[in-house]
C-alpha positions in Angstrom: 0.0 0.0 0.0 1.6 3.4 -1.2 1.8 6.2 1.4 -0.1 8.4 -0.3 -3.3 6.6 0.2 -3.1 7.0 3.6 -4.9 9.8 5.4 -2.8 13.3 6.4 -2.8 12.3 9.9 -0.6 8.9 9.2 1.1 10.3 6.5 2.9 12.6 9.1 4.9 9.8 10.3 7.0 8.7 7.8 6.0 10.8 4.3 8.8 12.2 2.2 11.4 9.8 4.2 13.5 7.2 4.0 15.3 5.1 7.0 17.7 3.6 4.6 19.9 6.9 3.7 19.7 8.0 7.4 21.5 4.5 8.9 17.9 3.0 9.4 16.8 5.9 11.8 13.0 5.6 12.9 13.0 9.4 12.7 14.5 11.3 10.8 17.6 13.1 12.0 18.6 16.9 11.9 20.6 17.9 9.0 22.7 20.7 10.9 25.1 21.7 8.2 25.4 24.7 6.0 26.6 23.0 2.9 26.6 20.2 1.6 29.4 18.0 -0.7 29.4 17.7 -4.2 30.4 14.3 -5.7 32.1 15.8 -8.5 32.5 19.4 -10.4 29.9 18.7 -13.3 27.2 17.4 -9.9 27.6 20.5 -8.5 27.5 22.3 -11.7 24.2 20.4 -13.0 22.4 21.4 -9.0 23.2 25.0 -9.3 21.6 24.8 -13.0 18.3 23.2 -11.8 18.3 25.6 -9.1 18.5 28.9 -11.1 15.7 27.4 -13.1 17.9 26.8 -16.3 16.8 24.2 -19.0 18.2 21.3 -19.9 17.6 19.1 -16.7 13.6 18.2 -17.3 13.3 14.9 -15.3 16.1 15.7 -13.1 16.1 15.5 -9.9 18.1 18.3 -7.5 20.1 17.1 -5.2 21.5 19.4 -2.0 23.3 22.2 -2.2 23.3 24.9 0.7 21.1 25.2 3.5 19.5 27.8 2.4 18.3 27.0 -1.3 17.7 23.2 0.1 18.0 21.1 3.4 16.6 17.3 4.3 14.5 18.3 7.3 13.2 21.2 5.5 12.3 19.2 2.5 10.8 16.1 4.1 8.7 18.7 6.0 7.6 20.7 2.7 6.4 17.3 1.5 4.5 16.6 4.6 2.5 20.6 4.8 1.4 20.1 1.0 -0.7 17.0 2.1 -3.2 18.5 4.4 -4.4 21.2 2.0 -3.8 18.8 -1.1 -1.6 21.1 -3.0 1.4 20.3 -5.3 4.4 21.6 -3.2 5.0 23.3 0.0 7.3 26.0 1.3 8.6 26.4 4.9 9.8 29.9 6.7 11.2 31.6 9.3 8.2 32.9 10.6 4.5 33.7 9.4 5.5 37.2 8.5 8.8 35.6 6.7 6.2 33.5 4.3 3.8 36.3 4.1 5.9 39.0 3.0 8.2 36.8 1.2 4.9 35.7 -1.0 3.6 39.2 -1.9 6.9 40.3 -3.1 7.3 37.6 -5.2 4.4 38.6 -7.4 3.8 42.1 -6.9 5.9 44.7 -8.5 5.5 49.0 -8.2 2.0 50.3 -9.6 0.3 46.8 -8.6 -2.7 46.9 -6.9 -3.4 44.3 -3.9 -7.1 43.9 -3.0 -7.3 43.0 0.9 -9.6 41.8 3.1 -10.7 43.7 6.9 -9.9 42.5 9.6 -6.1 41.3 9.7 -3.4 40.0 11.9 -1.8 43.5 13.2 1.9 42.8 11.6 0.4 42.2 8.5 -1.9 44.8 8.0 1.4 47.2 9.2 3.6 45.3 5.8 0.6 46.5 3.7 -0.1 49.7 4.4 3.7 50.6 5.4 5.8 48.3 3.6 4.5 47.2 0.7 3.0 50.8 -0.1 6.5 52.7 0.3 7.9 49.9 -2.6 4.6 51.6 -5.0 2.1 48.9 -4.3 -1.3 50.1 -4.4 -3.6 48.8 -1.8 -7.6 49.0 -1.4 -9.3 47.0 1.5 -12.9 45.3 1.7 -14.7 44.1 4.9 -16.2 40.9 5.8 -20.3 40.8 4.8 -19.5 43.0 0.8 -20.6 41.1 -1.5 -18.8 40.4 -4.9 -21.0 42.9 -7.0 -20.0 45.5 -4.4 -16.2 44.6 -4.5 -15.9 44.2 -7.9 -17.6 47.3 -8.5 -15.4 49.4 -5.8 -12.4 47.8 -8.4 -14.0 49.1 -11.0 -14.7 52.7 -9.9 -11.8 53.3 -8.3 -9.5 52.6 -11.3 -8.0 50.0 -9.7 -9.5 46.7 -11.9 -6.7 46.9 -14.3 -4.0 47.2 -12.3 -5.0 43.9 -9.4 -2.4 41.8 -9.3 -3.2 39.7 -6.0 -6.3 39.2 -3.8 -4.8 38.4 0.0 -7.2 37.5 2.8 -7.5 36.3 6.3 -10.3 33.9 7.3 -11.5 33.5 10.0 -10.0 37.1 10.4 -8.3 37.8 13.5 -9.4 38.8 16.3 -13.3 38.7 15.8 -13.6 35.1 13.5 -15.3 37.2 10.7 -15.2 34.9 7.4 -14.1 35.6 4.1 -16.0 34.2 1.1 -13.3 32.4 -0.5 -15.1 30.9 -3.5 -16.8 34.9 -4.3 -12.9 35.8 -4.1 -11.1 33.1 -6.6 -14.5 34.6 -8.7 -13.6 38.1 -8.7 -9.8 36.7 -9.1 -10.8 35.2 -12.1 -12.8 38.0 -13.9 -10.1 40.9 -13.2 -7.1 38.4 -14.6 -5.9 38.3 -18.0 -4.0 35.8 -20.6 -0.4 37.5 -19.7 -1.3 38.4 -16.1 -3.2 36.0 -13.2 -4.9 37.3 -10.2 -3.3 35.4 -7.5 -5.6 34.3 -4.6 -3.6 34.0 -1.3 -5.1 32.6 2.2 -4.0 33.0 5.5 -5.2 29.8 6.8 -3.1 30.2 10.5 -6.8 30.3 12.7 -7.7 27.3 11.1 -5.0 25.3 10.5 -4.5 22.6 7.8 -7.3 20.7 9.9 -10.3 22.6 9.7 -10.1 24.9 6.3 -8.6 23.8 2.9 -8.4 27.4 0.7 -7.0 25.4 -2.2 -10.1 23.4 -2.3 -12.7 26.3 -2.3 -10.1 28.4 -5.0 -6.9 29.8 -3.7 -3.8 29.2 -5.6 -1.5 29.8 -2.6 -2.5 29.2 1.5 -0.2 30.8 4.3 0.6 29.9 7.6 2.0 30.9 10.8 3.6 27.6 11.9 4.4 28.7 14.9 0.5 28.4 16.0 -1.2 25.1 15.6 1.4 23.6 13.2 4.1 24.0 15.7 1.6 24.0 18.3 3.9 24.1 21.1 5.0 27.3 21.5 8.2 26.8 21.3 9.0 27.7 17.6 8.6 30.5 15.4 8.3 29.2 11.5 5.6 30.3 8.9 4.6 28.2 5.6 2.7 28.6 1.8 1.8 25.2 0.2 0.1 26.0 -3.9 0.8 24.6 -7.2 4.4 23.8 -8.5 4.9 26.7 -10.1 3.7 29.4 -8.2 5.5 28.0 -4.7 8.8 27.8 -6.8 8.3 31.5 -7.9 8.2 32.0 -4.1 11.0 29.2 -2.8 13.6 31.4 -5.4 12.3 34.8 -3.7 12.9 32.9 -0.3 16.1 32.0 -1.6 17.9 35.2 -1.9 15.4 36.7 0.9 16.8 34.2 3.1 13.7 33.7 4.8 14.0 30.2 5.0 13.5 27.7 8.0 16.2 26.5 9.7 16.9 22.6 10.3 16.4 22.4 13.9 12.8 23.8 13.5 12.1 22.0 10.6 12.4 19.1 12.6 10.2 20.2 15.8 7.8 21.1 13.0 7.5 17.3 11.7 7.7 16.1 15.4 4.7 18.3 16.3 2.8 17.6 12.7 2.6 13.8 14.6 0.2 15.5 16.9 -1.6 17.8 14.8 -5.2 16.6 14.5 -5.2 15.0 17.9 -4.5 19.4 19.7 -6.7 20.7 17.2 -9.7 18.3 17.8 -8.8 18.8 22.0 -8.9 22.3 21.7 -11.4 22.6 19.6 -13.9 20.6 22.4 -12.4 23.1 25.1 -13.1 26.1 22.8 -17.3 25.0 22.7 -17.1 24.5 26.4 -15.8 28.2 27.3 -17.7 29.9 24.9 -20.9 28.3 26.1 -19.7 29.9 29.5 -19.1 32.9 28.1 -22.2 33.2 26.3 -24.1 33.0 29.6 -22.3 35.0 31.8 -23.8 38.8 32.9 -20.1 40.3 32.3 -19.7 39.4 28.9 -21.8 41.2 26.2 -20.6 39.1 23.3 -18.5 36.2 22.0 -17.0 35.9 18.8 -16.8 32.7 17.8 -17.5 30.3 15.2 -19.8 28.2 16.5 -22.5 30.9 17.2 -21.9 32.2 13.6 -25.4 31.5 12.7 -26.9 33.7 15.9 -23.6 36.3 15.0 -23.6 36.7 11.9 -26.6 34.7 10.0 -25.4 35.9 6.3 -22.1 33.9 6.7 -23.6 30.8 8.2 -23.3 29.6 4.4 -19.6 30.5 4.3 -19.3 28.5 7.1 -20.8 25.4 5.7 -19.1 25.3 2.6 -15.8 26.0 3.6 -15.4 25.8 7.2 -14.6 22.0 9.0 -14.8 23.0 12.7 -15.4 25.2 14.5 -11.8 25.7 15.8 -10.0 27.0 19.0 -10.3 30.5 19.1 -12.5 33.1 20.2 -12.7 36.7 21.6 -15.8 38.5 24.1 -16.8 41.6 24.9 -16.0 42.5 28.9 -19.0 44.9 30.1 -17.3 48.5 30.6 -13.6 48.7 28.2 -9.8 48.7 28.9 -10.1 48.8 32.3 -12.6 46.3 32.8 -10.5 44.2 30.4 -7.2 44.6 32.5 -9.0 43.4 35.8 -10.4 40.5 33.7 -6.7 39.8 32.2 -4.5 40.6 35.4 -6.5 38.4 37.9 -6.1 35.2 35.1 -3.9 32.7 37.0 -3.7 29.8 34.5 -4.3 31.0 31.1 -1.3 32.7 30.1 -1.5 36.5 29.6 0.5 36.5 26.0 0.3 37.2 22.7 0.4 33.6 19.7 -1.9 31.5 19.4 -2.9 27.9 18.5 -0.4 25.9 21.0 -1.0 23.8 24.1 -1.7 25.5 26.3 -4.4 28.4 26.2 -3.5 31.9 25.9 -5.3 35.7 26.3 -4.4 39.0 25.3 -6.0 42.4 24.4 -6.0 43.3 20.6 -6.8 46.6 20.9 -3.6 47.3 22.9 -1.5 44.4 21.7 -1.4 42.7 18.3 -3.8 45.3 16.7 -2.3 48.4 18.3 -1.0 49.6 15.1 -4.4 49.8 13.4 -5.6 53.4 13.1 -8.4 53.9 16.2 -11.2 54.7 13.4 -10.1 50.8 11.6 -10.5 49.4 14.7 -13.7 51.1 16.3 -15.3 49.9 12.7 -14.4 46.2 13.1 -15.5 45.6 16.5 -11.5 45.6 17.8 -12.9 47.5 20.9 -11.2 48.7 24.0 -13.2 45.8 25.8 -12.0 42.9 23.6 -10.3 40.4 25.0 -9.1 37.4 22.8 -8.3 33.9 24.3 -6.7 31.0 22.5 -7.7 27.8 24.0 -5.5 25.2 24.6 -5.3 21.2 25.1 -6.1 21.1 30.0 -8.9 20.3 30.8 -12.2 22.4 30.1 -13.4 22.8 33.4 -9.8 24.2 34.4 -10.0 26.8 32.1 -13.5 27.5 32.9 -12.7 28.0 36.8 -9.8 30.1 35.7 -12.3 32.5 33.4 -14.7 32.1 36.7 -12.2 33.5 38.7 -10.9 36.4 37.0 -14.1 37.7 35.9 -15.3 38.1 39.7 -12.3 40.2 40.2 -14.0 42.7 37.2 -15.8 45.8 39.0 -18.9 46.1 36.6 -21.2 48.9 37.4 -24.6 47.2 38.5 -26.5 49.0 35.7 -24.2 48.0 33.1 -25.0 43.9 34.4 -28.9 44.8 34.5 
């Protein structure tokens, strides 16, 4: 029986490896070199052609040249990512931000337009609107709920149509699980590309990990990661990925290549030691994560939760997104404290369990304040109009035991001075 009939989950144990060139090793061990020896002048001479792309080596097959163009551990772990979100090759980073930014400049250039979705991850709405902007990339933003008519025709009127170049979302969008209609986007994708120049649909997939949301199936061409969340899971590594067709993700591995944003060896291999695990913490957390919000939900200090599985009460026009391209419900969720910052701080100082940090997505569970925190550098006005309020508070669940982090919420929120009135 081939490997690749197996599902993801047992894949993750031996795919993309073999015992035999490692002196039988169950696992496989870390490459830590820089460099690597050439068996002769015209081997060495033949890699460095395949890896500047030049023909005359169709069929070939690489072999390894310098850590940072190519690496076993960070191979073998490229070939494991691709597999949960069925794409055709995978590429692994130094961090989310590494594979992020590394991705966008591959395939925008000056006077490019980027169409973006609303709400994002702090650091990268900052490489946008500061980074990408100051090298003449044009962007223009949409919010969760506009429809495709209404997007396209925002393109359209704003003289922008001709010149998208890439469509980048975030869904479920941190820190309020909004979704993103990734099937209307690969659509509007589709209609503003051209026979010389493709729309490119990319995904930041890190709240959902490669467990419960598969972009490529519902029409992205490329799907991001922080590794360092649920992929690494541990908290213990910072790494990033993309996984998308051959030739777009080796458009972005030569990019990464004289970036230098590549993942080291040592991490590659706590990233296939925690892939193992994947599906087993997600599925945990994921149980936890319906317990506390159900708490939440019911308790007089908490106006609101944000979370997926009370998307139809939330949000009832993207209880369809949800069907069709959601698989859980996930790990992560955020309320609204009765009162703001203050009331917040009480709530987040008096936690003695859950952690009081920024990340996401490992063991253990995790809460911080967006406002303040990750989203700090979003203009007040941006964050006043997508509900990334002073009394936000967003908590990643983790793997203990419900009822621990339950008593530990319990706790903390009898420590929160509320104003009667505001309870009544």
């Amino acid at each position: 029986m081939k490997q690749t009939a197996f599902s993801p989950e047992t894949q993750m144990l031996g795919y993309g490896y073999k015992p035999e060139l490692s002196e039988g090793a169950v696992k496989c061990p870390i490459f830590q070199t820089s460099t690597f020896v050439f068996r002769s002048a015209e081997e060495g001479k033949a890699f460095f052609e395949m890896a500047y792309g030049k023909p005359g080596h169709e069929g070939e097959e690489m072999g390894l040249i310098y850590s940072r163009i190519n690496n076993p551990d960070m191979e073998i772990l490229e070939e494991r990512l691709k597999i949960w979100d069925g794409g055709e090759m995978g590429a692994a980073f130094s961090s989310g931000m590494s594979a992020i930014a590394t991705t966008l400049f591959t395939f925008l250039s000056p006077g490019d337009v980027l169409l973006y979705s609303n709400p994002l991850y702090g650091g990268t709405h900052k490489f946008i609107h500061h980074i990408l902007t100051h090298f003449g990339v044009e962007v223009i933003g949409f919010h969760a709920g506009q429809g495709r008519r209404e997007i396209e025709k925002m393109l359209v009127d704003s003289g922008h149509a001709k010149k998208l170049k890439m469509i980048f979302v975030e869904t479920p969008a941190n820190p309020t699980n909004d979704l993103i209609d990734i099937e209307m986007c690969h659509t509007i994708a589709r209609r503003f590309s051209l026979p010389h120049k493709q729309v490119i649909l990319a995904v930041d997939n890190t709240y959902m990990g490669p467990v419960f949301q598969h972009p490529l199936k519902q029409g992205a061409d490329i799907v991001l990661y922080s590794a360092t969340k649920y992929i690494g899971g541990h908290s213990d590594v910072i790494a990033g990925a993309a996984v998308g067709n051959k030739e777009l993700i080796t458009q972005v591995k030569k990019t990464r290549t004289f970036f230098g944003t590549m993942i080291d060896p040592h991490t590659s291999w706590l990233l296939m030691r925690s892939l193992e695990t994947l599906k087993i913490r997600m599925e945990a957390a994921e149980r936890n994560a319906a317990e506390v919000a159900a708490y939440l939900d019911k308790h007089p200090k908490v106006e609101k939760v944000y979370y997926l599985g009370f998307v139809e009460k939330n949000n009832p026009e993207q209880a369809y997104i949800f069907e069709k391209q959601c698989l859980g419900t996930g790990s992560m969720l955020s309320f609204d404290i009765r009162g703001g910052e203050k009331e917040a701080f009480q709530f987040l100082n008096h936690l003695r369990h859950i952690k009081l940090a920024v990340s996401l997505g490992g063991t253990e569970s995790l809460a911080e304040h967006p406002a303040s925190m990750t989203h700090s550098d979003v203009p007040a006005e941006e964050r006043a109009e997508l509900h990334i309020s002073d009394k936000l508070v967003r908590l990643s669940i983790g793997i203990e035991h419900f009822r621990d982090i339950i008593s530990d919420i319990e706790q903390a929120m009898e420590k929160v001075e509320v104003p009667l009135p505001a309870i009544l």
